[in-house]
C-alpha positions as a Markdown table, in Angstrom:
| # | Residue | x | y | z |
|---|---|---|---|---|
| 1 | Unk | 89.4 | -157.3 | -44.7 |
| 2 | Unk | 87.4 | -159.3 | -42.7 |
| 3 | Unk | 83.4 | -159.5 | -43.3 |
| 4 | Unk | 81.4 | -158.0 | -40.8 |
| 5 | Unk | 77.7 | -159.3 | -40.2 |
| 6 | Unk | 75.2 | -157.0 | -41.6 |
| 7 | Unk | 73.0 | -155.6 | -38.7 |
| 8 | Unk | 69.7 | -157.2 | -39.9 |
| 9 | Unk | 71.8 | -160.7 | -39.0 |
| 10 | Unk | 73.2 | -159.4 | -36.1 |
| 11 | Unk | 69.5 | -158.7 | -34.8 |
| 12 | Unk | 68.5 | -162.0 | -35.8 |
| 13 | Unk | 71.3 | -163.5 | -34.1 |
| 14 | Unk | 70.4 | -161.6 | -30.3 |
| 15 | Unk | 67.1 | -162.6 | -30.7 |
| 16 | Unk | 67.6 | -165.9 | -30.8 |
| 17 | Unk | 70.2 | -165.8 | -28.5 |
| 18 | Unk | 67.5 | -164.2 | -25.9 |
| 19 | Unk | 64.8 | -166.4 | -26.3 |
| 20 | Unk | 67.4 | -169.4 | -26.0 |
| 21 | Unk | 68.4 | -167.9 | -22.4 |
| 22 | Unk | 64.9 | -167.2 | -21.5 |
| 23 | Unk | 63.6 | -170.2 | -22.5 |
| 24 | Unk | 66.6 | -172.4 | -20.8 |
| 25 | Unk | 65.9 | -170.7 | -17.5 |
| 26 | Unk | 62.4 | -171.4 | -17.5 |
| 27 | Unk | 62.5 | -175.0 | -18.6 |
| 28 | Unk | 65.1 | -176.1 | -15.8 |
| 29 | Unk | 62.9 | -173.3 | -13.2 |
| 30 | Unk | 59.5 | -175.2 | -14.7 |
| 31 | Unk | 61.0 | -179.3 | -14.5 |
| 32 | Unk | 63.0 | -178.6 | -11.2 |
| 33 | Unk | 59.3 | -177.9 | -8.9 |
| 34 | Unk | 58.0 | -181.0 | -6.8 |
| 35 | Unk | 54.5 | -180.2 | -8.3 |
| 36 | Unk | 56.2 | -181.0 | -12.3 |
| 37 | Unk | 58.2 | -183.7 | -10.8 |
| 38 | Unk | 54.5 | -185.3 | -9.3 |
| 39 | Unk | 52.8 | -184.6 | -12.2 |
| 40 | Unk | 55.3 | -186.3 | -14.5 |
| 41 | Unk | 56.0 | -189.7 | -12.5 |
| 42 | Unk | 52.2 | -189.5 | -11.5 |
| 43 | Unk | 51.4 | -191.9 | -14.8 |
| 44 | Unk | 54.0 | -194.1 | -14.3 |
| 45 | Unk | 53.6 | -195.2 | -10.7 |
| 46 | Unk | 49.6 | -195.1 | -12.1 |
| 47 | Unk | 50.8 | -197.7 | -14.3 |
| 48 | Unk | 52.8 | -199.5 | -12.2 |
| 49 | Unk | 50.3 | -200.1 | -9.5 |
| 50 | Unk | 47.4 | -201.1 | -11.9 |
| 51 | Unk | 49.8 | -203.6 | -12.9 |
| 52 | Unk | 51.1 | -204.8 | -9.5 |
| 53 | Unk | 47.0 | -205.1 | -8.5 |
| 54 | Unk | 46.0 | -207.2 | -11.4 |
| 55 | Unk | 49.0 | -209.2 | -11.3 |
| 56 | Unk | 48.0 | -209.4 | -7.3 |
| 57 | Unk | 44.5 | -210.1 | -7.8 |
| 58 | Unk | 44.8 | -212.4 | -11.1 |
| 59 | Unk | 43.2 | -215.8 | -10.9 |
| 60 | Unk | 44.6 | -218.8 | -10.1 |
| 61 | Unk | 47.2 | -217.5 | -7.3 |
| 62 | Unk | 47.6 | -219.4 | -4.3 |
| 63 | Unk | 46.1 | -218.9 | -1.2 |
| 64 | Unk | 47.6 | -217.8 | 1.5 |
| 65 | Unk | 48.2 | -221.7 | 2.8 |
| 66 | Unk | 50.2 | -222.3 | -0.6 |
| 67 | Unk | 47.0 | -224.3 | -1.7 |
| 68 | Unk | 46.5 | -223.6 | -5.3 |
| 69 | Unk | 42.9 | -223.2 | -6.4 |
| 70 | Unk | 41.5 | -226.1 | -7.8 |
| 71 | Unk | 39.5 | -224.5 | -11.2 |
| 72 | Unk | 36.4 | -226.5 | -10.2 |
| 73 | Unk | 35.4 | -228.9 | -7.5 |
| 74 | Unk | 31.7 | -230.6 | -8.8 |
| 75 | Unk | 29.3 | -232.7 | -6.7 |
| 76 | Unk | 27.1 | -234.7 | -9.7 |
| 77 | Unk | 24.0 | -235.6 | -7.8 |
| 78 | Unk | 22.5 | -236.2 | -11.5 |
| 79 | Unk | 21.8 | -239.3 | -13.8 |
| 80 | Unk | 23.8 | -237.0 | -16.4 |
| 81 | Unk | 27.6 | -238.7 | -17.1 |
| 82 | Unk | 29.9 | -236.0 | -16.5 |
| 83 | Unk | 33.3 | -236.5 | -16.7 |
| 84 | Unk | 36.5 | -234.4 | -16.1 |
| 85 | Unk | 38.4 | -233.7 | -19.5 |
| 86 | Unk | 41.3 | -235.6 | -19.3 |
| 87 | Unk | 44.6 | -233.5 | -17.8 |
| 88 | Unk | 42.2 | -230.8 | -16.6 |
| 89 | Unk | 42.0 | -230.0 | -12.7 |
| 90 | Unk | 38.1 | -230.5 | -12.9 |
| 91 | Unk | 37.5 | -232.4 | -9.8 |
| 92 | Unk | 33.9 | -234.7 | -9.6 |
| 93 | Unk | 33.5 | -235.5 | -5.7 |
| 94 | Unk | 30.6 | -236.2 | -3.9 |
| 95 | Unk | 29.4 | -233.8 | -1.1 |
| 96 | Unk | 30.5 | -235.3 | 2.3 |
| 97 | Unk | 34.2 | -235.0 | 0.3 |
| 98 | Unk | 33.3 | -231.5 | -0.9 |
| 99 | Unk | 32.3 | -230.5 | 2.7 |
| 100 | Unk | 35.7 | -232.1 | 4.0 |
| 101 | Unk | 38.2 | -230.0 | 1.3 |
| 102 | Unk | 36.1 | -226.6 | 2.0 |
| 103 | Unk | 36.3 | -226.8 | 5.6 |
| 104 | Unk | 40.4 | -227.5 | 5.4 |
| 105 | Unk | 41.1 | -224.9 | 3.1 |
| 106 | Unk | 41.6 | -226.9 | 0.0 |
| 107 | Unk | 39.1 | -225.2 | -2.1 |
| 108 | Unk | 37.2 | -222.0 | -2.3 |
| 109 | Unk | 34.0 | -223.1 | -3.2 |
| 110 | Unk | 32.2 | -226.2 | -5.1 |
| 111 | Unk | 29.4 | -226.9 | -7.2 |
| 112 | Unk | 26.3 | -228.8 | -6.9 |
| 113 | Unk | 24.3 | -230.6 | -10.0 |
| 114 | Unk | 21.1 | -231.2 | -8.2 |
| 115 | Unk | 19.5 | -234.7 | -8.7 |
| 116 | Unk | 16.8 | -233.4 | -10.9 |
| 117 | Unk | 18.4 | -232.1 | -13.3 |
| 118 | Unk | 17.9 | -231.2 | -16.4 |
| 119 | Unk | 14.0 | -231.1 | -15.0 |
| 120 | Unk | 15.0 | -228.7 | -11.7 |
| 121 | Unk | 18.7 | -226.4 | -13.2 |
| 122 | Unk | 19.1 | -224.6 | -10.5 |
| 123 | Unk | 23.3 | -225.6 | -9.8 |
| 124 | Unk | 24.3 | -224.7 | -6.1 |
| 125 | Unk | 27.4 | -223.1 | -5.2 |
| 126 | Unk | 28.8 | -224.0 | -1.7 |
| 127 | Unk | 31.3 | -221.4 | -0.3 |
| 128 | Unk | 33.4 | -221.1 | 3.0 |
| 129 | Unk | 31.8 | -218.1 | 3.9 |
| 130 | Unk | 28.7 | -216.3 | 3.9 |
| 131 | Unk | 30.2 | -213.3 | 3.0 |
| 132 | Unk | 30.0 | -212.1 | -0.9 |
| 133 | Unk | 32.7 | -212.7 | -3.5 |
| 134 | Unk | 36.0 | -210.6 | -2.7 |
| 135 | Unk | 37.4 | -208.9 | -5.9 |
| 136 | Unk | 40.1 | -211.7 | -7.1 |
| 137 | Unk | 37.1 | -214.6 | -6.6 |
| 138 | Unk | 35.0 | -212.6 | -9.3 |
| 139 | Unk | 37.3 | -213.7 | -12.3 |
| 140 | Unk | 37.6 | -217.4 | -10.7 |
| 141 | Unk | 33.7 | -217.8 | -10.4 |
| 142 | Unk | 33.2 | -216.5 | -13.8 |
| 143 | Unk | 36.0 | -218.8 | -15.0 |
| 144 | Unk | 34.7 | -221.7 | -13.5 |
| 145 | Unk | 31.0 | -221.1 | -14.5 |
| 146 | Unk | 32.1 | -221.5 | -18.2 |
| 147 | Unk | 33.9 | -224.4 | -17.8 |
| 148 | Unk | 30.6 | -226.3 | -15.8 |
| 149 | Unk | 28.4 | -224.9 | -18.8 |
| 150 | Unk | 30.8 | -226.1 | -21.6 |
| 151 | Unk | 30.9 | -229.9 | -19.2 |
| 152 | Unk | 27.2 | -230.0 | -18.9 |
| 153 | Unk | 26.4 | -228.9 | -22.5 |
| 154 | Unk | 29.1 | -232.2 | -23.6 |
| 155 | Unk | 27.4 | -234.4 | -21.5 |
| 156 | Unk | 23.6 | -233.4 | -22.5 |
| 157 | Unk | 25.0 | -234.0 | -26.0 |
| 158 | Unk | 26.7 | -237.3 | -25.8 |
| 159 | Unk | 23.3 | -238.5 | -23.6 |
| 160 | Unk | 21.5 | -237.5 | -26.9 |
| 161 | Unk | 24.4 | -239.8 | -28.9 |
| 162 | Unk | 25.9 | -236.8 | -31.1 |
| 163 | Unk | 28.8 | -237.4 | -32.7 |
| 164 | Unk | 31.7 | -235.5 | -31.1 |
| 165 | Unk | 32.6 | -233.4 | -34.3 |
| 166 | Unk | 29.3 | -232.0 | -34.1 |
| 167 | Unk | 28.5 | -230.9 | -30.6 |
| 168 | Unk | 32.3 | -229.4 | -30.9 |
| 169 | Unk | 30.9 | -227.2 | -33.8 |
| 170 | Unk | 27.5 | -226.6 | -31.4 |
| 171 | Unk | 29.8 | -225.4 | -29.0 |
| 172 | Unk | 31.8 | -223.1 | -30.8 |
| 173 | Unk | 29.8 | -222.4 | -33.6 |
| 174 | Unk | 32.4 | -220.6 | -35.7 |
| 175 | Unk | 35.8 | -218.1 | -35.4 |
| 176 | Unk | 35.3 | -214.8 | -36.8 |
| 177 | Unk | 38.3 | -213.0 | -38.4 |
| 178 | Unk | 38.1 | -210.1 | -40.2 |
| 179 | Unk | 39.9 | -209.2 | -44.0 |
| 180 | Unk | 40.3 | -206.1 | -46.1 |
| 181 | Unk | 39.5 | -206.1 | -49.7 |
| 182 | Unk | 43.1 | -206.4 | -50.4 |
| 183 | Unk | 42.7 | -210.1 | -48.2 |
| 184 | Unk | 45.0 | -208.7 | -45.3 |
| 185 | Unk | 43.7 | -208.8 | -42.0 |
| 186 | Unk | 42.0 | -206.2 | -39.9 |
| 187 | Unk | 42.1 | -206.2 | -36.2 |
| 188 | Unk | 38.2 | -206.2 | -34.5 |
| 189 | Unk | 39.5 | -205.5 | -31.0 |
| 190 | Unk | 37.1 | -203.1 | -29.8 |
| 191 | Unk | 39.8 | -201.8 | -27.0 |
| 192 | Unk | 42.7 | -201.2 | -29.9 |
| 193 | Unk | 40.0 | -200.0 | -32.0 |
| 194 | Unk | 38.5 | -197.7 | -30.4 |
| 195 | Unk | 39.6 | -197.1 | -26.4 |
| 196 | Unk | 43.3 | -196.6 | -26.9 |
| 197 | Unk | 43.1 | -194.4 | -29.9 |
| 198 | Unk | 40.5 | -192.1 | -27.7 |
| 199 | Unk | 43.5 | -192.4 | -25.1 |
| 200 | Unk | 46.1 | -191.0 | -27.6 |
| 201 | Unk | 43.3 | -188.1 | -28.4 |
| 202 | Unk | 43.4 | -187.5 | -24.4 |
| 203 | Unk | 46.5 | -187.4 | -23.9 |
| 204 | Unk | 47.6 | -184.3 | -26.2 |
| 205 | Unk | 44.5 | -182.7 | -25.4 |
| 206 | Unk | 46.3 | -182.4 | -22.0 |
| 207 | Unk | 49.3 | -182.2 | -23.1 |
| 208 | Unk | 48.6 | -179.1 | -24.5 |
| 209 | Unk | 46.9 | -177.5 | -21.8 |
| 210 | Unk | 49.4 | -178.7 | -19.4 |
| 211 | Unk | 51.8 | -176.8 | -20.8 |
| 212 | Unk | 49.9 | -173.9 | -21.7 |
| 213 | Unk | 49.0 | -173.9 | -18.2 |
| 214 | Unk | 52.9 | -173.9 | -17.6 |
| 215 | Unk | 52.8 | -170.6 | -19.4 |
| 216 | Unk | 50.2 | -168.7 | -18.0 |
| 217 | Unk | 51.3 | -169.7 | -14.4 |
| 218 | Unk | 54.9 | -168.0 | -15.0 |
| 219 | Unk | 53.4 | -165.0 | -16.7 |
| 220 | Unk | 51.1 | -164.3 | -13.9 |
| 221 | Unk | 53.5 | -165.3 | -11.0 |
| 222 | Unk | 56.4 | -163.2 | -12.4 |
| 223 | Unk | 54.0 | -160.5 | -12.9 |
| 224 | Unk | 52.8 | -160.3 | -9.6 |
| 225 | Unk | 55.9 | -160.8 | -8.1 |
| 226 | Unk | 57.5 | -158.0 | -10.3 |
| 227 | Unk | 59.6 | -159.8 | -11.2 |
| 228 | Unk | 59.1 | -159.1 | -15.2 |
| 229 | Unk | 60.5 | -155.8 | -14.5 |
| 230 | Unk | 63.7 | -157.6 | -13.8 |
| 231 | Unk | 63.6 | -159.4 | -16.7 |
| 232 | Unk | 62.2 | -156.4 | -18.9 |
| 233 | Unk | 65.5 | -154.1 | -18.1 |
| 234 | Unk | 67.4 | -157.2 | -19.6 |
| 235 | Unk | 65.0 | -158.7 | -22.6 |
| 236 | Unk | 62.8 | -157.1 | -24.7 |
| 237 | Unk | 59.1 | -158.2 | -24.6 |
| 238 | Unk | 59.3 | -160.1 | -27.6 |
| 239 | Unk | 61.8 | -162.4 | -27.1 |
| 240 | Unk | 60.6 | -162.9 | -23.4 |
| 241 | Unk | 57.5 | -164.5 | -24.6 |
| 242 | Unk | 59.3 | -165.9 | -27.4 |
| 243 | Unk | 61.5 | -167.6 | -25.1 |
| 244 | Unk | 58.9 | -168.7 | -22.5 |
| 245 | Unk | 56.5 | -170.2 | -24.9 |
| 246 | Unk | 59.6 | -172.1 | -26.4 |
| 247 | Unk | 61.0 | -173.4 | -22.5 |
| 248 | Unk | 57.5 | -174.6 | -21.2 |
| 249 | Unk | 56.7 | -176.1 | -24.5 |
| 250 | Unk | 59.6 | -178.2 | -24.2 |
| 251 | Unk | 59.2 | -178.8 | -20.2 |
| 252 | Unk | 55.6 | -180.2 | -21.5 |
| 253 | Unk | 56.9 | -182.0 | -24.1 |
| 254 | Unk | 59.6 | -183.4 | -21.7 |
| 255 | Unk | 56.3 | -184.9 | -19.8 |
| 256 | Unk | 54.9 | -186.0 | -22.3 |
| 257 | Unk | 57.6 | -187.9 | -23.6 |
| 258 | Unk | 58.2 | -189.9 | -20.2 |
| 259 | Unk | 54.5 | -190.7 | -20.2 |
| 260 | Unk | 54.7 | -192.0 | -23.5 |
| 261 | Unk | 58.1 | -193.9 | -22.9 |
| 262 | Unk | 56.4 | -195.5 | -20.1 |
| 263 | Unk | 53.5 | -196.6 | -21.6 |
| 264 | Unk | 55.0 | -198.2 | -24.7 |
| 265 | Unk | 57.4 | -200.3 | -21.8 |
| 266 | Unk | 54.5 | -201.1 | -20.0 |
| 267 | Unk | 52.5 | -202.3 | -23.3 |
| 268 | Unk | 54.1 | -205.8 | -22.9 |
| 269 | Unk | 52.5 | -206.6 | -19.8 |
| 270 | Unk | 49.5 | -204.8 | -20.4 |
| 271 | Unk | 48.8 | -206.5 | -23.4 |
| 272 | Unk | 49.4 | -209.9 | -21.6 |
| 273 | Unk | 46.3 | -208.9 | -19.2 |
| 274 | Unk | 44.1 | -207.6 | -22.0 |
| 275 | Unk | 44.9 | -209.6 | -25.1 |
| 276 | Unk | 42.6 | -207.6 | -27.4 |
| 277 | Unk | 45.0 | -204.4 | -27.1 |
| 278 | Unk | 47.9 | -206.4 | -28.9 |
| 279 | Unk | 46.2 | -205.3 | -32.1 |
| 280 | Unk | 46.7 | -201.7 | -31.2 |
| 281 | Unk | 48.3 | -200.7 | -34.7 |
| 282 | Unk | 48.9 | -196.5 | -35.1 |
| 283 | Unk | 51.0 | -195.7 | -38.2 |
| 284 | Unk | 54.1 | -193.3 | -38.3 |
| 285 | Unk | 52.0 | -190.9 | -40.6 |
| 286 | Unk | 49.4 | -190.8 | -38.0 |
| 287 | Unk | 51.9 | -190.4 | -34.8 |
| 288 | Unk | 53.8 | -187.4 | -37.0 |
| 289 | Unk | 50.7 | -185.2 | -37.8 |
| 290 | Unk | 49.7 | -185.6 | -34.6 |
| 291 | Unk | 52.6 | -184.2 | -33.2 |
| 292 | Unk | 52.6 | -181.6 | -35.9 |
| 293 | Unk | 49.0 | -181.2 | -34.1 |
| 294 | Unk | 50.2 | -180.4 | -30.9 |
| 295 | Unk | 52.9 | -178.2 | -31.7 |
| 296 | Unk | 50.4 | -176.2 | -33.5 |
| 297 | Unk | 47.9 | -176.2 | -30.8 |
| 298 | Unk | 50.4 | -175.4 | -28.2 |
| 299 | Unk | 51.5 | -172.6 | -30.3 |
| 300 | Unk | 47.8 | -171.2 | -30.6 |
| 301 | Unk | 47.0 | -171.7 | -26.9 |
| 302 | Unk | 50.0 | -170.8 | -25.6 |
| 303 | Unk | 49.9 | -167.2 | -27.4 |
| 304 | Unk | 46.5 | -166.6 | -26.4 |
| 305 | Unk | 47.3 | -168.1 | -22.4 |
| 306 | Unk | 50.4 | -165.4 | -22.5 |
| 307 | Unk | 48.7 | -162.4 | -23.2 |
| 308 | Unk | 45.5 | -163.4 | -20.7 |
| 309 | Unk | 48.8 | -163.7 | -18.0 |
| 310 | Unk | 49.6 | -160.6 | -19.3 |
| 311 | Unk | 45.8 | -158.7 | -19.3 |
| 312 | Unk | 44.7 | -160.3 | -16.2 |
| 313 | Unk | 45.3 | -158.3 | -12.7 |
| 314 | Unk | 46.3 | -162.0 | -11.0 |
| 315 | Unk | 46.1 | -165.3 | -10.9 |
| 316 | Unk | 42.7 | -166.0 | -10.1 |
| 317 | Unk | 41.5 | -163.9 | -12.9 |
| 318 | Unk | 43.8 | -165.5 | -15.6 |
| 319 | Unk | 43.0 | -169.0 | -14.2 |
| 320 | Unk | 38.9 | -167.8 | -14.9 |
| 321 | Unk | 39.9 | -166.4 | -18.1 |
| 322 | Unk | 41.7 | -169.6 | -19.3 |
| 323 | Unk | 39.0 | -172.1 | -18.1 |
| 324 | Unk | 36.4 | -170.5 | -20.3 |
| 325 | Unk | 39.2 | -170.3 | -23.1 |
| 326 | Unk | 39.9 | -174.1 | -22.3 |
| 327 | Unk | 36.0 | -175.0 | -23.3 |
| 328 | Unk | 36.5 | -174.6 | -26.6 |
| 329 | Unk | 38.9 | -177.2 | -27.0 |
| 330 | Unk | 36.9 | -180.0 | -25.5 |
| 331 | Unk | 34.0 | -179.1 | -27.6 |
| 332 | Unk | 34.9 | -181.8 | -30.2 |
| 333 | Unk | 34.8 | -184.3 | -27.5 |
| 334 | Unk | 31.3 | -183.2 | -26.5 |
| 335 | Unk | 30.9 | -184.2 | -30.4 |
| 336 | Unk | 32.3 | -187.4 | -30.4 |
| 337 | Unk | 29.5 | -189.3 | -31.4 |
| 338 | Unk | 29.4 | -187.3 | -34.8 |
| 339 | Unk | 33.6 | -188.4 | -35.3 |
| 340 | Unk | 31.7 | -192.0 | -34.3 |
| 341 | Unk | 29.2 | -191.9 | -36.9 |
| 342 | Unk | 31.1 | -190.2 | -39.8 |
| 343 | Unk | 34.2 | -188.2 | -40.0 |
| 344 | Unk | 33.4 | -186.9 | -42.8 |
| 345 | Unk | 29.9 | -185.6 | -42.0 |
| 346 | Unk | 29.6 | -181.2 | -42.0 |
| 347 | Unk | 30.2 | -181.4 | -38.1 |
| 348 | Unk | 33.3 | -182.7 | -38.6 |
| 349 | Unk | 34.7 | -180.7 | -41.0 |
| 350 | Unk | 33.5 | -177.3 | -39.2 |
| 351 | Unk | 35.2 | -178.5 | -36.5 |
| 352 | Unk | 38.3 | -179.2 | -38.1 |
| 353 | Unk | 38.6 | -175.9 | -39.7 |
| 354 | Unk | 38.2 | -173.7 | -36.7 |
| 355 | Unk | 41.6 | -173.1 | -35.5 |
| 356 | Unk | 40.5 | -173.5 | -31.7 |
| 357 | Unk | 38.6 | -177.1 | -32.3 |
| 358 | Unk | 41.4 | -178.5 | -35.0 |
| 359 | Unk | 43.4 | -180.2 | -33.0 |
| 360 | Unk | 41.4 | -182.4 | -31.0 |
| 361 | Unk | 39.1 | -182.8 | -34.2 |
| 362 | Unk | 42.0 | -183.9 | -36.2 |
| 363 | Unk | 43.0 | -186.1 | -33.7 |
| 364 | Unk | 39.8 | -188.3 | -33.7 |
| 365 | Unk | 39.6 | -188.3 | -37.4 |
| 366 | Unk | 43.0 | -189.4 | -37.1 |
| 367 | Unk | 42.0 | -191.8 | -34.6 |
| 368 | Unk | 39.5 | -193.2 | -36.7 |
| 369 | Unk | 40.0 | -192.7 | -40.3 |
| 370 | Unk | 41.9 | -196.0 | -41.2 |
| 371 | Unk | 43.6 | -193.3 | -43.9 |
| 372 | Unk | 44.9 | -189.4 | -43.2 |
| 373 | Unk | 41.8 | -187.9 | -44.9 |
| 374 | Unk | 44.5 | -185.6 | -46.7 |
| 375 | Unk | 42.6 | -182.5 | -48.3 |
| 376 | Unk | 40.7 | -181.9 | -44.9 |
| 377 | Unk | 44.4 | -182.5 | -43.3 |
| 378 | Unk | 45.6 | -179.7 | -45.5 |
| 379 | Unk | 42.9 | -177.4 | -44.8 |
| 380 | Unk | 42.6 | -177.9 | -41.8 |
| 381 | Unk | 46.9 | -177.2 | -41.2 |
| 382 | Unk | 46.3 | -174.1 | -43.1 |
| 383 | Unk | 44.1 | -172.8 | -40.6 |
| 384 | Unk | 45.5 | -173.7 | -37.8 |
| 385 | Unk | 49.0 | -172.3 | -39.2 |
| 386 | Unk | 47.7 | -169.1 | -40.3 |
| 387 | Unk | 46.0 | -168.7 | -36.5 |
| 388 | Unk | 49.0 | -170.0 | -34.5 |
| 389 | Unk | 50.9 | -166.5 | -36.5 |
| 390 | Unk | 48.7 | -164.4 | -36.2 |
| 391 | Unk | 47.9 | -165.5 | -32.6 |
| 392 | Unk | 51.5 | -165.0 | -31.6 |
| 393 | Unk | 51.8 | -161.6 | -33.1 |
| 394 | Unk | 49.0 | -160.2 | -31.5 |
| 395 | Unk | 49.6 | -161.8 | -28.4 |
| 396 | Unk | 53.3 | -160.5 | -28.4 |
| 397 | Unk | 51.9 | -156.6 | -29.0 |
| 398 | Unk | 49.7 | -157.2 | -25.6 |
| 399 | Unk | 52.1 | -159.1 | -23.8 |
| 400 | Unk | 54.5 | -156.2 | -24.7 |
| 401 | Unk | 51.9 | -153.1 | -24.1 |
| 402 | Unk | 50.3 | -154.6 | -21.0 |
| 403 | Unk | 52.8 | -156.6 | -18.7 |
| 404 | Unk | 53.8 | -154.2 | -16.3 |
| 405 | Unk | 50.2 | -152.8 | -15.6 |
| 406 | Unk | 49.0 | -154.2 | -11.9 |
| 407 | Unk | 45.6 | -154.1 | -10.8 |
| 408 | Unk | 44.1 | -152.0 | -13.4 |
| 409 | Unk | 42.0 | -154.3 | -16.1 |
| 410 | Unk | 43.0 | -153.1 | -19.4 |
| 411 | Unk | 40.1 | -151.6 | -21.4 |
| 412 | Unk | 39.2 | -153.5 | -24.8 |
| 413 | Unk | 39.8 | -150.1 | -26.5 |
| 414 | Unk | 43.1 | -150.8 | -25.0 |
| 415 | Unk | 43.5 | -153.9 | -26.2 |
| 416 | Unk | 42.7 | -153.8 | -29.6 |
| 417 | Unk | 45.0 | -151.2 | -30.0 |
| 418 | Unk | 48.1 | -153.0 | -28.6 |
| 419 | Unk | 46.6 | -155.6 | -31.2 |
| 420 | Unk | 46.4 | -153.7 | -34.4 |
| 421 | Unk | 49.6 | -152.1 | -33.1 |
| 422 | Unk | 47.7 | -148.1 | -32.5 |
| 423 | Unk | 49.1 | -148.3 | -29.2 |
């Protein structure tokens, strides 16, 4: 005798099999539309041409003669002994040679010392044109101004007959580094510090409403199109939203995944053009509760965005609906100088706790924290878990009382019937 599966499993077993098929078709229907495919490869060609620009704009490429640029071309009219550090492309010329490379191309520009100096300090600069600075001669003029203050301040000091030891220290009066108490090392780079963690806060924040929006865009347009009745004579309301908040969750995560994928093959050469982001150190702890984050907040919003598809007569009253729903998530961001100050400061832990601000707030404190402040993590999980259930439940008894109405705006009456389930 074989065993037959009890009909509580068999139920079980259909469900999931629905929200499977639901959720397949609209993950390949959501990741096969020109507007996903834009959206997704929007970052990396972003990232691509910020890269080609500063690579095309560096200094020190050639001109368009193949003349390299010389890093500084000096005319000493002073009594002051400047000399060019040996093996450096510092050029000392005097003017009628200056005039002569400028005017064939050789150099961009040169600098005067006038003969009056240290009395008169006002340096010329002689340029081809009259024109200002194009973008790629900003970094070379600031380049070469250091390296004429660092000459001039060696040759004001050996005038003075310092030893070289010491004007080296006046120069560079010391090297900061910065040590835990344990002795290792912390990393003071403001942009790994501070910029891309805020970056990593940004990106889920859309993230999530990306692919909420993904939701309450197929609700609304199979709604209108009547095409939920369709789908309605097939699958029962429950595992249609099921399945729909489980296929455009993943067609969001798939997006987010190639935007992270192509920022961590782009860090390389990022890092090479702004050295202070190599310190950029996020831990695995970190990385997993914030996607634990995510899929929680995805799971709140994207209940809630469902049943406004679901109560809203079209599109343009679900997108108005959403946008005010959509403010309370950014409202830890309009508090970011409290996360700044002190995560663990009241604000903060409001914040934290309210299911709708958690995961944003928990992302900066995240951010910031140099350790997972674990009992607010806790807490604040709790919440957020407890919401994200009872979100979905109440969201499936709209979504299942008011889909097929058209036109007609549900009365809240209405609604918090099909919520407490009187309806």
């Amino acid at each position: 005798m074989t065993d037959q599966p009890r009909p509580a499993e068999g139920r079980r077993r259909s469900f999931l099999r629905l929200v499977y098929l639901v959720a397949r078709r609209d993950y390949l229907r959501t990741v096969r539309r020109r507007g996903f495919v834009f959206g997704t490869l929007l970052l990396p060609l972003a990232i691509g041409g910020f890269i080609a620009l500063s690579a095309l704009f560096a200094p020190g490429l050639q001109q368009p003669n193949g003349v390299p640029d010389v890093p500084l071309a000096l005319v000493n009219e002073s009594t002051l002994q400047i000399t060019a550090p040996t093996g450096s492309d510092v050029r000392v010329i005097d003017g009628q040679e200056g005039r002569r490379r400028l005017a064939a191309g050789e150099i961009r520009e040169f600098y005067v010392i006038p003969r009056a100096y240290p009395g008169d300090a006002q340096v010329g600069r002689i340029a081809a044109s009259g024109r200002g600075p194009a973008l790629d001669d900003l970094a070379r003029r600031s380049q070469q101004e250091q390296l004429l203050a660092n000459l001039v301040r060696v040759a004001l000091l050996e005038e003075e007959d310092i030893e070289p030891g010491a004007f080296a220290r006046l120069l560079q009066p010391f090297e900061l580094r910065d040590t835990a108490l344990d002795g290792s090392e912390v990393s003071a780079s403001f942009e790994a510090g501070f910029l891309l963690p805020y970056a990593f806060v940004f990106l889920f924040v859309m993230s999530i409403f990306i692919t909420s929006g993904y939701l309450l865009q197929s609700v609304t347009e199979e709604k209108e199109n009547r095409v939920v009745e369709i789908l309605l004579s097939s699958v029962p309301p429950l595992p249609l939203m099921a399945g729909k908040i489980v296929g455009l969750g993943a067609a969001g995560l798939t997006q987010v995944a190639v935007w992270v994928t192509t920022a961590l093959l782009a860090a390389g050469l990022i890092t090479e053009r702004f050295p202070g982001l190599a310190g950029l150190n996020i831990s695995v702890v970190t990385t997993v509760l914030a996607l634990i984050y995510f899929a929680l907040g995805y799971l709140c919003y994207g209940a809630i965005f469902a049943a406004i598809g679901a109560l809203a007569p079209g599109a343009r009253e679900a997108q108005s609906y959403s946008g005010f729903l959509g403010f309370f998530a950014v409202i830890p961001l309009i508090f970011a100088s409290a996360f700044l100050g002190d995560t663990g400061s009241p604000i903060v832990t409001i914040l934290a706790l309210i299911p709708l601000t958690a995961p944003v707030s928990m992302l900066q404190v995240l951010a910031l924290s140099p350790d997972p402040p674990w009992p607010l993590v806790i807490a604040s999980l709790a919440s957020l878990s407890i919401f994200a259930v009872l979100a979905a439940v109440g969201a499936a008894r709209v979504f299942r009382a008011t889909l097929l109405l058209y036109g007609v705006r549900p009365s809240v009456r209405r609604i918090v019937g099909a919520i407490t389930a009187r309806s």
